[in-house]
N, C-alpha and C positions, 0 to 999 in steps of 0.2 A: 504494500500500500504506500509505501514510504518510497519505495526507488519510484515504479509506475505511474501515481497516482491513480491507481486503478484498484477497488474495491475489491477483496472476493470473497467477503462474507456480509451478515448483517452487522455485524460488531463494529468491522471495519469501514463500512458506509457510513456508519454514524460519525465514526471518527474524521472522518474526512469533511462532513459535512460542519462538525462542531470546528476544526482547523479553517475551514472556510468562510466560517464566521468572524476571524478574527484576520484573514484576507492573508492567510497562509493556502501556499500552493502545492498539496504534494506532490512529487516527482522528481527528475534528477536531480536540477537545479536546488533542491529543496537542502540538500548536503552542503553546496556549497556555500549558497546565500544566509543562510539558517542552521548552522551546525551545531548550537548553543540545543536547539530544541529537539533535534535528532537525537543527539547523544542524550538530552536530559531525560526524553522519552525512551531510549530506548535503557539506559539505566533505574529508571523508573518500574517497567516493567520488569527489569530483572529482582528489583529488591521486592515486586509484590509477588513471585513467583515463591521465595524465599519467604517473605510475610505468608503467604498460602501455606504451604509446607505445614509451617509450625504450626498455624490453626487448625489446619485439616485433619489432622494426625488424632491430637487428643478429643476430636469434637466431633466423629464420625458419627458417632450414636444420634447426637442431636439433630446432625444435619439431616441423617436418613428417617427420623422423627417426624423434619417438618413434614420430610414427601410424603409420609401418609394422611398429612391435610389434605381433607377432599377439598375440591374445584370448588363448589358452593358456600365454604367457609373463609375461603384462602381468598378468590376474586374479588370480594366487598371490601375486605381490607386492602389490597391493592388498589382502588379504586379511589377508596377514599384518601390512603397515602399522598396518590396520584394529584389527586384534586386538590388537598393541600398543598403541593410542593407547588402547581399551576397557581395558585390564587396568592402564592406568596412571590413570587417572580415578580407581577404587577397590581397584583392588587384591583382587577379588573372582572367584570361577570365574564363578558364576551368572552376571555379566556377561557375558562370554564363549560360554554356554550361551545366554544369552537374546541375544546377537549371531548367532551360530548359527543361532538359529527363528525369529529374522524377517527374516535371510537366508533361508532358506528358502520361507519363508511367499510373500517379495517374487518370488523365484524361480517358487514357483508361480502366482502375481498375471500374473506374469512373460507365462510358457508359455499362460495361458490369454486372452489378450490383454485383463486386466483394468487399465483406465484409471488412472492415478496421483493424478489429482487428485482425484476425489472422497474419495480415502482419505484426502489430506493437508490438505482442508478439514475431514475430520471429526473429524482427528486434532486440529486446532487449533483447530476451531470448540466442539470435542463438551466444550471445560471450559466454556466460555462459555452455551454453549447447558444447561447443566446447573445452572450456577449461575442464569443466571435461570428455569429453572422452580422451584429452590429456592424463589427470592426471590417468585414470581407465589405458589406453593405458600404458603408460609408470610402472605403477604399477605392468602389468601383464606381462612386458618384450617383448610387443607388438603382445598377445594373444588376436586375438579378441574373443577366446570360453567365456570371462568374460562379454560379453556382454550377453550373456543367460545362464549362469552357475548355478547363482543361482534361488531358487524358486520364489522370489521374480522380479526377471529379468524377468523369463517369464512368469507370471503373469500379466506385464506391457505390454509384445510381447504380450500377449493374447490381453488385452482391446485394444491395438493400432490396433491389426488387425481386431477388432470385432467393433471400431470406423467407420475403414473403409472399411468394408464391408455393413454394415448396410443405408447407404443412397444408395449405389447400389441393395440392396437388395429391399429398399422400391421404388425404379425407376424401376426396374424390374414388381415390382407387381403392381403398377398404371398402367406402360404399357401394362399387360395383362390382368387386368381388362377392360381396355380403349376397348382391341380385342375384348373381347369379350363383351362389349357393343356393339359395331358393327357390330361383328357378330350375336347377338340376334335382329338386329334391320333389 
């Protein structure tokens, strides 16, 4: 996440996104410009690895305790944790209301077995990706042909459209195989 700037889990998208708030950029550059915070991070991590250790060890019992809190006792107290930690940030309802709708929203993400990462790459990629067609935008005097101009532009139009076409294409053909199971049958 640190060389790249590229996410590969959910842990790490947060990270990335909480660095981005404070107009930190991960990736190569990030060693050179910023080595104060790499290294502090990354000795950071080594001493809570070592903090973990010593806690885990003697405190198995409790921990494997909590997991037998069922969901319906466990969720209300996260919830309200939740809402307090939201309501003291600003001190604000809308906060609260907007904790609320995208609980919900994640809820229904949820139920419909809708994937988390694409959302939290686009959640954290989608300033990045906005600010540089700004900058391509304004570059070209507000020519969008610079969006496919060069060979390498549509090369990328190629794979994004051959991305998505190809899960339609392979639902297509389960579906006609499925016919004609059926129909042989």
């Amino acid at each position: 996440m640190l060389t790249l700037g590229v996410p590969g889990s959910g842990t790490t998208a947060v990270m990335i996104g909480a660095l981005s708030l404070y107009n930190i950029t991960p990736g190569p550059m990030l060693f050179e410009q910023q080595p104060d915070i790499v290294w502090g991070l990354i000795a950071s991590l080594f001493i809570a690895n070592i903090m973990l250790v010593i806690l885990n060890i003697p405190m198995v019992r409790l921990f494997t305790r909590i997991l037998a809190v069922p969901n319906w006792a466990l969720v209300p107290v996260i919830a309200i944790i939740t809402a307090i930690g939201v309501y003291a940030v600003h001190a604000t309802t809308f906060d609260l209301f907007l904790m609320i709708g995208i609980g919900i929203f994640g809820y229904i993400l949820r139920k419909l077995d809708f994937p988390l990462s694409p959302l939290l790459l686009g959640f954290i990629l989608g300033g990045l990706m906005e600010q540089n067609l700004r900058r391509a935008l304004s570059i070209s005097n507000g020519a969008l042909e610079i969006l496919w101009a060069s060979p390498i532009s549509m090369g990328v139009w190629a794979l994004v459209a051959l991305m998505l076409t190809l899960p339609l294409l392979r639902i297509w053909r389960r579906r006609s195989a499925q016919r004609r199971a059926l129909a042989d049958v």
